[in-house]
N, CA and C atoms of all chains as a GROMACS GRO file, in nm:
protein
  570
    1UNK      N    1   1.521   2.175  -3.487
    1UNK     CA    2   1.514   2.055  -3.403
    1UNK      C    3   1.459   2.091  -3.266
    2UNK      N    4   1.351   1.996  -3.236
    2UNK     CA    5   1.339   2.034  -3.085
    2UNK      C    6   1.386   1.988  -3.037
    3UNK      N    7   1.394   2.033  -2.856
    3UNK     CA    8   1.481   1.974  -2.756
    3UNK      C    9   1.369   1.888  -2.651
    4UNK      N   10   1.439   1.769  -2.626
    4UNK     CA   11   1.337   1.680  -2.552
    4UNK      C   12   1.321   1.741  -2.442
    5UNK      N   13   1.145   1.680  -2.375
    5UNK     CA   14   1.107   1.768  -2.264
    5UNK      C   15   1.184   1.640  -2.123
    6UNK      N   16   1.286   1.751  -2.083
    6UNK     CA   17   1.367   1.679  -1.957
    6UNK      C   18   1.248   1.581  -1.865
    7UNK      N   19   1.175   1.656  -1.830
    7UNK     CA   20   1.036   1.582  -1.705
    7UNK      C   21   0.947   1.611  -1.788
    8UNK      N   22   0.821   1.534  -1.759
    8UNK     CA   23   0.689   1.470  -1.820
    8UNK      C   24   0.616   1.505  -1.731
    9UNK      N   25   0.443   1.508  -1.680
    9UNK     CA   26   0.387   1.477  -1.588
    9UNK      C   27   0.268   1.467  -1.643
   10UNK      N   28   0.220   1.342  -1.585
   10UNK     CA   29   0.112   1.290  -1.648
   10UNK      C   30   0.045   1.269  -1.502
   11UNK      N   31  -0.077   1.371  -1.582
   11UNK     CA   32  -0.180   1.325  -1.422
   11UNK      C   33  -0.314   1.178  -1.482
   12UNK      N   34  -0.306   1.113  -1.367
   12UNK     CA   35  -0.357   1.000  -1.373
   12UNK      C   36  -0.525   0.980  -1.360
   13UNK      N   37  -0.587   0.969  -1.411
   13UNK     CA   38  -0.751   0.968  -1.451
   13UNK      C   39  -0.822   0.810  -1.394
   14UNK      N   40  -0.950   0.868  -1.470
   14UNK     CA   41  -0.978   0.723  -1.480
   14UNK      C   42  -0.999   0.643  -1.602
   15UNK      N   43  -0.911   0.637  -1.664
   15UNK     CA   44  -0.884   0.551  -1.797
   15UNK      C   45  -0.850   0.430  -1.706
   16UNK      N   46  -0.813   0.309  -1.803
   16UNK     CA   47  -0.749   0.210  -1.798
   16UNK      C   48  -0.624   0.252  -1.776
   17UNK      N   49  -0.549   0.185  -1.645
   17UNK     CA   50  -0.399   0.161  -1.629
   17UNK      C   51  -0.283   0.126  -1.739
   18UNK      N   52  -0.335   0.061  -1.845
   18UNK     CA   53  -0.229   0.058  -1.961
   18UNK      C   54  -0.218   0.176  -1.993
   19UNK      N   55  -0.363   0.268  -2.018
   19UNK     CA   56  -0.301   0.393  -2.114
   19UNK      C   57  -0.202   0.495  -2.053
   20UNK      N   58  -0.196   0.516  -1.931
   20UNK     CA   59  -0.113   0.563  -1.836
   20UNK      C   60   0.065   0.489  -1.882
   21UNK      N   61   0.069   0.372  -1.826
   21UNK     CA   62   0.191   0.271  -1.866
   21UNK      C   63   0.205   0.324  -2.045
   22UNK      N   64   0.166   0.304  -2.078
   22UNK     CA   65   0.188   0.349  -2.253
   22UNK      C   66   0.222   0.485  -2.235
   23UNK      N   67   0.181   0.568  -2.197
   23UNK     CA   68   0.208   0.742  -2.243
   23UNK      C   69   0.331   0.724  -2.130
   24UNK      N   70   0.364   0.652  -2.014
   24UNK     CA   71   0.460   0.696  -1.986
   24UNK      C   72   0.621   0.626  -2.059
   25UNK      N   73   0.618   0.494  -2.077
   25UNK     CA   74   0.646   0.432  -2.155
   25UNK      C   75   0.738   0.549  -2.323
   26UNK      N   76   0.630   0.596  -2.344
   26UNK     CA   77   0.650   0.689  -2.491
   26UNK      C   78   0.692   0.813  -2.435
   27UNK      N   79   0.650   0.851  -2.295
   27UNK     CA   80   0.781   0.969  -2.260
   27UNK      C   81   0.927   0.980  -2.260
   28UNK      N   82   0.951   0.849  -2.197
   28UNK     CA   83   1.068   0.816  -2.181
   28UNK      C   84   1.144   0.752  -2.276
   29UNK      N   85   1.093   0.724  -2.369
   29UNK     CA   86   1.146   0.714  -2.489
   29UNK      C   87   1.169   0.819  -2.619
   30UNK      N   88   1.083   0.924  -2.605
   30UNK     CA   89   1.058   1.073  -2.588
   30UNK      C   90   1.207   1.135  -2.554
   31UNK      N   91   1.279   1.062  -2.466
   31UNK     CA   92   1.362   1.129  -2.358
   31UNK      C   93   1.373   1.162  -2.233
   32UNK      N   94   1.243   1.174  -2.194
   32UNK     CA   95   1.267   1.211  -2.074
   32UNK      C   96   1.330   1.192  -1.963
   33UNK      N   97   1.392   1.240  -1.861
   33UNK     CA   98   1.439   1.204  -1.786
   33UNK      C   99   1.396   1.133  -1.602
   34UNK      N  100   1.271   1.263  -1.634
   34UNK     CA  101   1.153   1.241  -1.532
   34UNK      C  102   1.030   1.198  -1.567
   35UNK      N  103   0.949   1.143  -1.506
   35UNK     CA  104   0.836   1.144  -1.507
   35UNK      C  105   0.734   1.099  -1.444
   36UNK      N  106   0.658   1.206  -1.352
   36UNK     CA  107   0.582   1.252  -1.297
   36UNK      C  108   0.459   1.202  -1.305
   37UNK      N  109   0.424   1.077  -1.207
   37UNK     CA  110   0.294   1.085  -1.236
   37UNK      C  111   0.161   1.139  -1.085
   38UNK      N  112   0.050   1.223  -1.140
   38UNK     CA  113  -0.028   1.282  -1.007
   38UNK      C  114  -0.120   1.191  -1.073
   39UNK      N  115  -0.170   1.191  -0.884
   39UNK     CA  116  -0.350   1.141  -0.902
   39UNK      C  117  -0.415   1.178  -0.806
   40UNK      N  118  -0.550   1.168  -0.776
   40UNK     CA  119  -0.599   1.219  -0.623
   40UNK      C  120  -0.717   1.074  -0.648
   41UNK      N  121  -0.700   1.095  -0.488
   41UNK     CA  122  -0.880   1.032  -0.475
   41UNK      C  123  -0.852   0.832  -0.518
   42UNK      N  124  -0.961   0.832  -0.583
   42UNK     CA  125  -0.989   0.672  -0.656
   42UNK      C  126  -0.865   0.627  -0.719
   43UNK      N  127  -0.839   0.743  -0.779
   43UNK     CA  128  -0.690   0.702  -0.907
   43UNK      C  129  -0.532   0.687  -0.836
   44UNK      N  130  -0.570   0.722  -0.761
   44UNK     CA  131  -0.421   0.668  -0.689
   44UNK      C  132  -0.406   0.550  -0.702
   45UNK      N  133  -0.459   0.438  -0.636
   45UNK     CA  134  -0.440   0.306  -0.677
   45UNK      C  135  -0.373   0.313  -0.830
   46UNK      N  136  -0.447   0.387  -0.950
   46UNK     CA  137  -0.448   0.332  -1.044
   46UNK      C  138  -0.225   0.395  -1.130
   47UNK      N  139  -0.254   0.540  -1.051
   47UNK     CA  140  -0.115   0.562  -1.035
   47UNK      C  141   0.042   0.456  -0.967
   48UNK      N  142  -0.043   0.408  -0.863
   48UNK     CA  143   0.069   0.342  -0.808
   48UNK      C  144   0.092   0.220  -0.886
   49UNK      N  145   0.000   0.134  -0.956
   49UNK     CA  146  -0.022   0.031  -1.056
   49UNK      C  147   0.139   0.085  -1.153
   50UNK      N  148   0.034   0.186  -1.208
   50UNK     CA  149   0.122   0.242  -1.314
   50UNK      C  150   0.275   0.237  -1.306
   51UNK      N  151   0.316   0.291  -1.176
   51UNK     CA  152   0.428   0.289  -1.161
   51UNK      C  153   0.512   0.158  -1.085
   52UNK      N  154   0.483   0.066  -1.062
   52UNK     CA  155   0.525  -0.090  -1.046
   52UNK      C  156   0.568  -0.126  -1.137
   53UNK      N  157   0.430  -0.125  -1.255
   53UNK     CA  158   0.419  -0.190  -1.413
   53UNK      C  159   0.568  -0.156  -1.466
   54UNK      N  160   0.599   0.032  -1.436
   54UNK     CA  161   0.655   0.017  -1.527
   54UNK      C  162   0.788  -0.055  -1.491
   55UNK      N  163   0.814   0.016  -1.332
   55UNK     CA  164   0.935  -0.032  -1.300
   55UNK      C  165   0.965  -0.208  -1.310
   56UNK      N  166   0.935  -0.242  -1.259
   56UNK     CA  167   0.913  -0.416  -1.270
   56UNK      C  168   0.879  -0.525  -1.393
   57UNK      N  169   0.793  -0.452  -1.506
   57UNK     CA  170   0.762  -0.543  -1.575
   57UNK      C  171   0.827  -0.440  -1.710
   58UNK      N  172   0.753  -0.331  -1.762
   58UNK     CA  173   0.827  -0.293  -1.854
   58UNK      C  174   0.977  -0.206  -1.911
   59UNK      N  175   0.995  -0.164  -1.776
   59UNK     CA  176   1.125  -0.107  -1.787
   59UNK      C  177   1.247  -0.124  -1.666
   60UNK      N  178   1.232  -0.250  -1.656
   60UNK     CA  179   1.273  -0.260  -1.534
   60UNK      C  180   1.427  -0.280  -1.556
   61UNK      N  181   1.541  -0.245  -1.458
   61UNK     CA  182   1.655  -0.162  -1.409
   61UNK      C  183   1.659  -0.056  -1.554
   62UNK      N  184   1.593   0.019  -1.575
   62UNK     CA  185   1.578   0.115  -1.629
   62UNK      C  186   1.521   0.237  -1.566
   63UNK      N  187   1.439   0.219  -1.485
   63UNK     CA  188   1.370   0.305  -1.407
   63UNK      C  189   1.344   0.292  -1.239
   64UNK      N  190   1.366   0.388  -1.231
   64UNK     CA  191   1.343   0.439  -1.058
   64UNK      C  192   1.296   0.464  -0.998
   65UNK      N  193   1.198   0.428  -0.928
   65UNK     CA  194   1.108   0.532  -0.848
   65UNK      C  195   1.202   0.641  -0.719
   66UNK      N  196   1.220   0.774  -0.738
   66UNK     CA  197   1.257   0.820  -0.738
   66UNK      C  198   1.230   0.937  -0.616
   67UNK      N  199   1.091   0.965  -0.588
   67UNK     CA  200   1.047   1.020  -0.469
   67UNK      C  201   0.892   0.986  -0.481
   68UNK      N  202   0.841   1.003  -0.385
   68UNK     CA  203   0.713   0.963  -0.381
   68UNK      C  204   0.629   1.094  -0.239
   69UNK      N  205   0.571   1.088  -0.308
   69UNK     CA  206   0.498   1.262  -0.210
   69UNK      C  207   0.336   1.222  -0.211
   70UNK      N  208   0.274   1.271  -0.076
   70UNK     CA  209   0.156   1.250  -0.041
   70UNK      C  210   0.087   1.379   0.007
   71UNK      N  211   0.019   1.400  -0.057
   71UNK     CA  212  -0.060   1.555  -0.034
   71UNK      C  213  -0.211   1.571  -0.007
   72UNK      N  214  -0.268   1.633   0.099
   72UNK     CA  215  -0.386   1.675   0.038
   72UNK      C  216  -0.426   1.816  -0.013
   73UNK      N  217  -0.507   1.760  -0.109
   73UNK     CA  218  -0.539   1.838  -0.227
   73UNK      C  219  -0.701   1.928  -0.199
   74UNK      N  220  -0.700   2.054  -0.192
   74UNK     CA  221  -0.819   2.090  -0.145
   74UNK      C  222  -0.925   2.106  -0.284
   75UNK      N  223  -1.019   2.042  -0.266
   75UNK     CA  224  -1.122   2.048  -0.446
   75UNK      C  225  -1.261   2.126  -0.393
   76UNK      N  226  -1.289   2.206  -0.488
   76UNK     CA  227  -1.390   2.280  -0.470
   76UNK      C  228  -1.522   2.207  -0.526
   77UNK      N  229  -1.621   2.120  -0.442
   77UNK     CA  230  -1.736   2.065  -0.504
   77UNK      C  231  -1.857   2.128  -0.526
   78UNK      N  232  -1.931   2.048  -0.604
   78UNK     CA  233  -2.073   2.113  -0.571
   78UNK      C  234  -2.127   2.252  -0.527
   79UNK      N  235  -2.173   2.371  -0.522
   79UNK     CA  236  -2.212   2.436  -0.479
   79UNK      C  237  -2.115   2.528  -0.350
   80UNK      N  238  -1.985   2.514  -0.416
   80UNK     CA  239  -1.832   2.564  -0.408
   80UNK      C  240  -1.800   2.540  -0.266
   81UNK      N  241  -1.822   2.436  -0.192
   81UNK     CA  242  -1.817   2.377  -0.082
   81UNK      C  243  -1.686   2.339  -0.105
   82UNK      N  244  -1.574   2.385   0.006
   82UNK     CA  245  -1.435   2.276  -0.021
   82UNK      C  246  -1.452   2.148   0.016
   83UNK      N  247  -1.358   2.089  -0.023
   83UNK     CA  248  -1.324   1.948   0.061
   83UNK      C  249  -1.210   1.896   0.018
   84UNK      N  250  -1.127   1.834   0.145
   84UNK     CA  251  -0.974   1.759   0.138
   84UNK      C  252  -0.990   1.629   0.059
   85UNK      N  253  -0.931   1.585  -0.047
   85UNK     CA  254  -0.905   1.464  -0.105
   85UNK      C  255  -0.749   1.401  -0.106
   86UNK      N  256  -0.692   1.310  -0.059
   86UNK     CA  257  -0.601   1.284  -0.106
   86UNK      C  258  -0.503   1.284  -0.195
   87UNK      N  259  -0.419   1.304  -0.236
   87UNK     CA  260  -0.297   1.274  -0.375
   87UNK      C  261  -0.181   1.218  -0.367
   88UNK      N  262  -0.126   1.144  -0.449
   88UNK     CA  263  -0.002   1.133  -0.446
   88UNK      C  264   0.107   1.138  -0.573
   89UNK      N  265   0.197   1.199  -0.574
   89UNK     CA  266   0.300   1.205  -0.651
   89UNK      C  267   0.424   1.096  -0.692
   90UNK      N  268   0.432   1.085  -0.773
   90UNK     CA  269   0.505   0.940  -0.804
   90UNK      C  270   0.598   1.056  -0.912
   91UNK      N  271   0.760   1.016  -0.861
   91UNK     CA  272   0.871   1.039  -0.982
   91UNK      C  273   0.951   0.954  -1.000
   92UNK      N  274   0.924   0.883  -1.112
   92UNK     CA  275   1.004   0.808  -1.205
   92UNK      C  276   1.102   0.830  -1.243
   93UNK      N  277   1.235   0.792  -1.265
   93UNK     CA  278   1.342   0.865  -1.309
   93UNK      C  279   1.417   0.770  -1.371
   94UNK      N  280   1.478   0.824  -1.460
   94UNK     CA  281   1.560   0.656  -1.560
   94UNK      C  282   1.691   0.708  -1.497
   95UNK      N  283   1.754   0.580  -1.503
   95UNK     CA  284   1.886   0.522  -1.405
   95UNK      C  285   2.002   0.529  -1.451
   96UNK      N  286   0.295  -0.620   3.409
   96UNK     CA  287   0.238  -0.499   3.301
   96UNK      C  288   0.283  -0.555   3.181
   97UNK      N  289   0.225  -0.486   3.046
   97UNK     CA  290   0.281  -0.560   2.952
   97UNK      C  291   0.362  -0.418   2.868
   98UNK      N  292   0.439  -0.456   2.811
   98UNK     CA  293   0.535  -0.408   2.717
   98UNK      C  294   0.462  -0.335   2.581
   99UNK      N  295   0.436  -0.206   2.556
   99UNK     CA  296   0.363  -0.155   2.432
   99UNK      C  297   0.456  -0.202   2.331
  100UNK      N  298   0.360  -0.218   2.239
  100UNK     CA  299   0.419  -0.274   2.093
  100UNK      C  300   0.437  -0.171   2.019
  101UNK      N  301   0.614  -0.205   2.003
  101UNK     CA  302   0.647  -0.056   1.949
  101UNK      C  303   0.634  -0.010   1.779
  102UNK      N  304   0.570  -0.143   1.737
  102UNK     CA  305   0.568  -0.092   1.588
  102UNK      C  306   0.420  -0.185   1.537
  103UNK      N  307   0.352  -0.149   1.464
  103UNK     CA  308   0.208  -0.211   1.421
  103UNK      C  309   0.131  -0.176   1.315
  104UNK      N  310   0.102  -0.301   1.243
  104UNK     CA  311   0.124  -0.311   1.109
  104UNK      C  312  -0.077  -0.298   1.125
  105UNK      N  313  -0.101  -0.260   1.020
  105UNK     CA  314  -0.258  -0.221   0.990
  105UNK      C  315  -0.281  -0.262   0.878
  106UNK      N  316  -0.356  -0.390   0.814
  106UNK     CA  317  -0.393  -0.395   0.670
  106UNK      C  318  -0.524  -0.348   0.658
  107UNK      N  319  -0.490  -0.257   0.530
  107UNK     CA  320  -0.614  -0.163   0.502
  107UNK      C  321  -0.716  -0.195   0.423
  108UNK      N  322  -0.790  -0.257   0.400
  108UNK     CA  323  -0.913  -0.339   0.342
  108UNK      C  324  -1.025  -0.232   0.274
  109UNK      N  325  -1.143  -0.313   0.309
  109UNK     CA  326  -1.257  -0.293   0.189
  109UNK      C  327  -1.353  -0.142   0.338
  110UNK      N  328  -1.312  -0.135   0.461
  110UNK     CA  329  -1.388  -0.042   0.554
  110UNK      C  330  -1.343   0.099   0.481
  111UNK      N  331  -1.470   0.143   0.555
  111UNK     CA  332  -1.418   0.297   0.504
  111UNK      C  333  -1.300   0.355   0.577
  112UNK      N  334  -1.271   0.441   0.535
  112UNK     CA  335  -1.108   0.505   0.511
  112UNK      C  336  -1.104   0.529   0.696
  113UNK      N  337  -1.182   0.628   0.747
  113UNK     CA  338  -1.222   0.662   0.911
  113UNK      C  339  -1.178   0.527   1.014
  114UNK      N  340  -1.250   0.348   0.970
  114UNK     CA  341  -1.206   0.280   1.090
  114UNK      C  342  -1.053   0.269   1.080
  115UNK      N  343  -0.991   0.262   0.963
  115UNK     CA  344  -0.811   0.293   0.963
  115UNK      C  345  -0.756   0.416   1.007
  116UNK      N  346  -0.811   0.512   0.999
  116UNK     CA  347  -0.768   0.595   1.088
  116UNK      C  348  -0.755   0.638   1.223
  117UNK      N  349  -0.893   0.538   1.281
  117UNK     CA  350  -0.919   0.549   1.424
  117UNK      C  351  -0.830   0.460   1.446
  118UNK      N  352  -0.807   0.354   1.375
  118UNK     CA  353  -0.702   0.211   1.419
  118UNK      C  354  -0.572   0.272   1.417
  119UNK      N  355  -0.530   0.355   1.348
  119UNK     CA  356  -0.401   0.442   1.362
  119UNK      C  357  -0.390   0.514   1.456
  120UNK      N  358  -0.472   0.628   1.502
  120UNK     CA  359  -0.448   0.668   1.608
  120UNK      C  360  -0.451   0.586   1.758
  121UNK      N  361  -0.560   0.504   1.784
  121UNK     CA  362  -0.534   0.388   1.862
  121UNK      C  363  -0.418   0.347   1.860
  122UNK      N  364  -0.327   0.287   1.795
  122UNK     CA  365  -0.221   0.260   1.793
  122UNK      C  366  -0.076   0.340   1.850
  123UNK      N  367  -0.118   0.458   1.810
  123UNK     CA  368  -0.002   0.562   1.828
  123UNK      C  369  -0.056   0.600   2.007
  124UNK      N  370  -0.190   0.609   2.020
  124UNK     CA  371  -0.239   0.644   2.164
  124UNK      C  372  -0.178   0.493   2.296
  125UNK      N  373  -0.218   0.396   2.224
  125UNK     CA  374  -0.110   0.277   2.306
  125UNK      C  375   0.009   0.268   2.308
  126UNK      N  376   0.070   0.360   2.252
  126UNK     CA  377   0.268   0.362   2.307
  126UNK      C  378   0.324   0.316   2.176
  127UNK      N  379   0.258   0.252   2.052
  127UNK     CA  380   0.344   0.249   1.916
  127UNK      C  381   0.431   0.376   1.872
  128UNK      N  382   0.556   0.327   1.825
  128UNK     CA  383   0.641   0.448   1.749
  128UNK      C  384   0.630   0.432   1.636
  129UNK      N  385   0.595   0.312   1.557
  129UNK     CA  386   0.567   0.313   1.376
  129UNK      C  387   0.456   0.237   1.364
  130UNK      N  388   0.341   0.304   1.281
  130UNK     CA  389   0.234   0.252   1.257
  130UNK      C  390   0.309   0.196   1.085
  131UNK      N  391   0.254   0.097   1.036
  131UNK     CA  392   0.255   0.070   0.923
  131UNK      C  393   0.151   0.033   0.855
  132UNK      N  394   0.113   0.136   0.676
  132UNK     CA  395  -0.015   0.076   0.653
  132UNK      C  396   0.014   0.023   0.550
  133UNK      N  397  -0.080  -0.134   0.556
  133UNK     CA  398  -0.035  -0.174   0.402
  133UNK      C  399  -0.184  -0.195   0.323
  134UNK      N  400  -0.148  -0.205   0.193
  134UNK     CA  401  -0.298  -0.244   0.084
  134UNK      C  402  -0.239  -0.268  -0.029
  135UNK      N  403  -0.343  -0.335  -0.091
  135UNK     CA  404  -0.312  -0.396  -0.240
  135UNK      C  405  -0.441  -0.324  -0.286
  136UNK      N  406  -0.418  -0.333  -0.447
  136UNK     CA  407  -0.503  -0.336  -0.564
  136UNK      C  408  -0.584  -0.130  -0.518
  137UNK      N  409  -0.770  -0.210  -0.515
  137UNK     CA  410  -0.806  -0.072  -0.482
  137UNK      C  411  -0.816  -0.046  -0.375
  138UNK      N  412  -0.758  -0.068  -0.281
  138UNK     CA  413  -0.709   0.008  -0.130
  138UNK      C  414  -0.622   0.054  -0.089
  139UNK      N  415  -0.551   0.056  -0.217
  139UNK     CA  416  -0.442   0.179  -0.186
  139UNK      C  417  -0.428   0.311  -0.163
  140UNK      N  418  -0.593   0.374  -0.225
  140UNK     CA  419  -0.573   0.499  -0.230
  140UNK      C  420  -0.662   0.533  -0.073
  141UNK      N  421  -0.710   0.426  -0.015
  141UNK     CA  422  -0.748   0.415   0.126
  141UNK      C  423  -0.626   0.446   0.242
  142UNK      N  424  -0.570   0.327   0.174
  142UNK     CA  425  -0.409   0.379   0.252
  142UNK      C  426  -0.364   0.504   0.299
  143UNK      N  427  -0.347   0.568   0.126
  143UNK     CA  428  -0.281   0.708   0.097
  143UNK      C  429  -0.409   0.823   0.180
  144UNK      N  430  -0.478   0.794   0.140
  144UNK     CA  431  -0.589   0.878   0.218
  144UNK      C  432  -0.576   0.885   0.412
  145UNK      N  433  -0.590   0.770   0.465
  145UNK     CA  434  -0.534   0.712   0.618
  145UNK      C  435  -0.387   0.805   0.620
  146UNK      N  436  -0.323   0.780   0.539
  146UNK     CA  437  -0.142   0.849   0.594
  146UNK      C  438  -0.154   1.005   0.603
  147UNK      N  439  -0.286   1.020   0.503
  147UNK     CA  440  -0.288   1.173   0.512
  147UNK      C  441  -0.371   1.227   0.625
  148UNK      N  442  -0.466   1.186   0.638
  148UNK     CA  443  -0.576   1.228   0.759
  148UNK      C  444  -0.484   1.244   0.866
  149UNK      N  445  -0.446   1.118   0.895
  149UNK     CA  446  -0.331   1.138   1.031
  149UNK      C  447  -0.232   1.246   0.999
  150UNK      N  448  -0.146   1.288   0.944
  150UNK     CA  449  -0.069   1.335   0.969
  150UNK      C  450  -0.050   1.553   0.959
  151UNK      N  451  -0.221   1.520   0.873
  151UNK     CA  452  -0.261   1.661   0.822
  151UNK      C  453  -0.336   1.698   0.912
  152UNK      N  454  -0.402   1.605   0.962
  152UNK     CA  455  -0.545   1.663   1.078
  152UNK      C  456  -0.545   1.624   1.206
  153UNK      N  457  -0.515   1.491   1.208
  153UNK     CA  458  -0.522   1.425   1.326
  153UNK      C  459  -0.397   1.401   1.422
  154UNK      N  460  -0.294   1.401   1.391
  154UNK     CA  461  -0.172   1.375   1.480
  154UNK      C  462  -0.095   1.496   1.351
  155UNK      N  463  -0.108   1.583   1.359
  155UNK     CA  464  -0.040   1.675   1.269
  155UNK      C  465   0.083   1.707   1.392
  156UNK      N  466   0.176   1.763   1.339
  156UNK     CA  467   0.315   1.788   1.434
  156UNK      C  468   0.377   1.678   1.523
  157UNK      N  469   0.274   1.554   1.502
  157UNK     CA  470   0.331   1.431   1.612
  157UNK      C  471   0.375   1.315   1.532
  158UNK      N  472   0.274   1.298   1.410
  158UNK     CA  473   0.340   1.206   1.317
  158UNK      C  474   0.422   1.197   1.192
  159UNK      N  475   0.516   1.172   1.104
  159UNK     CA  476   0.570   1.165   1.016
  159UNK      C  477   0.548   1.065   0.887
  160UNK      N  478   0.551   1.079   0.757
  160UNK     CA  479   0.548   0.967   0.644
  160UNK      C  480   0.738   0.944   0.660
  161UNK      N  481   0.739   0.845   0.763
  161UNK     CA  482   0.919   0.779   0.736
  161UNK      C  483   0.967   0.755   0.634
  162UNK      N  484   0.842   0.652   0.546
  162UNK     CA  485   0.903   0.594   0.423
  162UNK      C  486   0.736   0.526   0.381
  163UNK      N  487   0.782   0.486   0.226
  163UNK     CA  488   0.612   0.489   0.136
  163UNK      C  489   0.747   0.346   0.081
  164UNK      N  490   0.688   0.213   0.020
  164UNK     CA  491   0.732   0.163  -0.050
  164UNK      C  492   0.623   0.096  -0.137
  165UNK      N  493   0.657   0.078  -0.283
  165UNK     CA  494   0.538   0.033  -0.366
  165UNK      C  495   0.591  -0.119  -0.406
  166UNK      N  496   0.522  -0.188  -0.433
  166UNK     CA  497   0.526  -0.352  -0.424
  166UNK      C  498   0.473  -0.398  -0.560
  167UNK      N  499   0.515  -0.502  -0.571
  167UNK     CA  500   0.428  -0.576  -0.721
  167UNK      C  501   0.418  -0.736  -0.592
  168UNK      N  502   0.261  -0.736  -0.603
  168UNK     CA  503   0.219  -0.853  -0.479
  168UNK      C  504   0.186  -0.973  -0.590
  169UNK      N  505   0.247  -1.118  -0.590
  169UNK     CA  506   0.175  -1.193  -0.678
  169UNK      C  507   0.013  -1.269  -0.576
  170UNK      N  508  -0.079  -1.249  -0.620
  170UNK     CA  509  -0.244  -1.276  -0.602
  170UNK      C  510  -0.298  -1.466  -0.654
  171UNK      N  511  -0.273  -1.540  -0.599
  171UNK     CA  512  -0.341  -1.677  -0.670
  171UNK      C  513  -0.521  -1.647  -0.662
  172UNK      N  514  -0.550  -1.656  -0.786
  172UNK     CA  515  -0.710  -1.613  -0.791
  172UNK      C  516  -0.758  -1.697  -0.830
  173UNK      N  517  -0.898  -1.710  -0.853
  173UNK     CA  518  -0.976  -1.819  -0.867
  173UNK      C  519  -0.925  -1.907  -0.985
  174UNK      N  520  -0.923  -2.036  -0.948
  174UNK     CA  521  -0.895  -2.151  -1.079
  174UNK      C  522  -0.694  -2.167  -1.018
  175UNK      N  523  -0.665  -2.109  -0.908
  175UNK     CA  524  -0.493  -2.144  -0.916
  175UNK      C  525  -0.406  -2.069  -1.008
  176UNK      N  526  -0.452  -1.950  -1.065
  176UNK     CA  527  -0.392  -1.855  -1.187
  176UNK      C  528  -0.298  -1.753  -1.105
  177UNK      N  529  -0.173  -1.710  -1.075
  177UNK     CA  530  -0.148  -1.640  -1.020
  177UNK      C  531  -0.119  -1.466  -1.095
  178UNK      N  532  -0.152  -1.374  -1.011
  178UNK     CA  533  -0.132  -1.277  -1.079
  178UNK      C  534  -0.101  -1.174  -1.001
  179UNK      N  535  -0.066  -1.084  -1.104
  179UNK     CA  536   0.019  -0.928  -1.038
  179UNK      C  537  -0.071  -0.842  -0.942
  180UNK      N  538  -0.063  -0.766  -0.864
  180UNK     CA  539  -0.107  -0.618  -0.788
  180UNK      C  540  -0.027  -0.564  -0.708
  181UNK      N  541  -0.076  -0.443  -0.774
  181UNK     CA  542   0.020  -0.336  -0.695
  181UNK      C  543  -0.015  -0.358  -0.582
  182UNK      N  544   0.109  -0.323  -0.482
  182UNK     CA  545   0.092  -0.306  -0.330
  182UNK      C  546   0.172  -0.187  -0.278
  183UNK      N  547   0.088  -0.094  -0.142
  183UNK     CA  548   0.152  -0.040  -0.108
  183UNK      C  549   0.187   0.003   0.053
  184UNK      N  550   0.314   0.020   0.115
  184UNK     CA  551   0.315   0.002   0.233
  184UNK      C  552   0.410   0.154   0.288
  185UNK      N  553   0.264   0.195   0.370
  185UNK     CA  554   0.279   0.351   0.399
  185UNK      C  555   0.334   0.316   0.576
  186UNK      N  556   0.504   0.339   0.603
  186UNK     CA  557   0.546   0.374   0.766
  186UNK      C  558   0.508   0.496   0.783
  187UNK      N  559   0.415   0.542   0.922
  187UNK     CA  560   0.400   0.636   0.986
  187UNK      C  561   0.456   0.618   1.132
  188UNK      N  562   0.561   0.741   1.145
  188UNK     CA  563   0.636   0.726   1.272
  188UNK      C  564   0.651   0.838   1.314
  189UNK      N  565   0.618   0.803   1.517
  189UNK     CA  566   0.655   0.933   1.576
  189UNK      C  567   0.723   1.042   1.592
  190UNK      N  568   0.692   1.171   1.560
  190UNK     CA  569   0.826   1.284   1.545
  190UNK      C  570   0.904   1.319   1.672
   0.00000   0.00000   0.00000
């Protein structure tokens, strides 16, 4: 038997916002206890979506938003030039 | 003389990420103790980007993230249809 994975972390892309809400959705039903979602840049918006949705519409007094962290993230572009992008961390936590 | 306004709210729109940041520091340079930024939909990660500039580069050691809260905003859109977006509202306050 396996043992459920306590925290999740799902970093956030640029898919559609449901598929995010769905995989986290199936974590926590999974078990989990946490779950973690990162994004940088454009996808933040699409992270913070994510995590409203779930709290409010699909799992709501079920889930928590739990801490929320803002970072910048240093990315190596183009022709190995750094540059600072934004991120933020979203933890979900069931209640 | 007039009385500095000790707290000032910034909605973060469709400009690039830089005039919210200059509007933040402006703010904190006129005698504000809590800047507040807010945005919906895709200007959130404008937001998150603004909370970071300030506090990583630009007012580093002077400003603080107090508190981040995430929102579900209802939107009446074209035709009278009302609908969901995320919202998010970033306090930045003096250390």
């Amino acid at each position: 038997m396996s043992t459920p994975q306590q925290e999740t972390t799902i970093l956030v892309g640029k898919k559609p916002t449901t598929s995010y809400v769905i995989a986290t959705v199936m974590s926590f039903n999974a078990g989990a206890k946490k779950v973690i979602l990162k994004a940088r840049g454009g996808a933040i918006a699409r992270a913070v979506s994510t995590a409203v949705m779930i709290r409010d519409r699909f799992l709501p007094n079920q889930v928590r938003i739990a801490d929320i962290k803002l970072l910048t993230d240093k990315v190596t572009g183009q022709g190995g030039k750094e540059r600072s992008v934004a991120a933020i961390e979203i933890v979900l936590e069931r209640v």
